[in-house]
N, C-alpha and C positions, 0 to 999 in steps of 0.2 A: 763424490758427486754432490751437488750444489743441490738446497734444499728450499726453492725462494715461497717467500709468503706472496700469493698471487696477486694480493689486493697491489702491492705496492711494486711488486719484481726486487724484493728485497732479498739477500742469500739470508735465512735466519740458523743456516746452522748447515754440514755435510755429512752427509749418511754414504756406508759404503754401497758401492755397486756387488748387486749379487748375479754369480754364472748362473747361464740356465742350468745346469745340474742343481744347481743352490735353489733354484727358485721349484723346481721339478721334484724337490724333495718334500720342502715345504708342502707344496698344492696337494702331494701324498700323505703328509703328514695331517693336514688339516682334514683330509677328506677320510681318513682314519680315525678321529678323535670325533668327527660330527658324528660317528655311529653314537658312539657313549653322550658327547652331548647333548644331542636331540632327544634322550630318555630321560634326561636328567628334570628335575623338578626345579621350577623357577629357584625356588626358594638356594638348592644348589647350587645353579647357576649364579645367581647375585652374590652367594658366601664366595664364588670362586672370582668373581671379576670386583668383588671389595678387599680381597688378599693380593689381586693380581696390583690395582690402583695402588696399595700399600708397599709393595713391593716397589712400583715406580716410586714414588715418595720419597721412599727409603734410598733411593738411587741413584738421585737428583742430585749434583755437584751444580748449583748456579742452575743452568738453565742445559745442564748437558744431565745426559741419561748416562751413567757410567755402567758397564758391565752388561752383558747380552748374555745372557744366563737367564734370566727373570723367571722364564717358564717352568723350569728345572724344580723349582721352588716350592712352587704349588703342589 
């Protein structure tokens, strides 16, 4: 699926299409994990989404995100 930068209608990249089971998981999955997040202390918060940005970094080929895994990591 076609990933366009809107300013321009440019494809800057494709991302897979996810089923709705896939996506029905996730919306369960995240609404699982805001229990624990929303207790969590800023400070927690910012160490986990400074390891998460490192993680992309680290995962950058060029200007592609290689591997979908990332989360796992943390």
């Amino acid at each position: 699926m076609p990933f366009d930068l809107q300013a321009t209608n440019e494809v800057i990249t494709r991302v897979p299409q996810a089923t709705t089971a896939e996506m029905e998981a996730a919306v369960a999955s995240c609404q699982k994990a805001y229990k624990t997040w929303s207790q969590s202390t800023v400070l927690t918060r910012q160490q986990c989404m400074f390891k998460f940005q490192q993680l992309i970094k680290d995962n950058m080929v060029g200007d592609v995100l290689v591997g979908l895994w990332l989360l796992r990591a943390i």
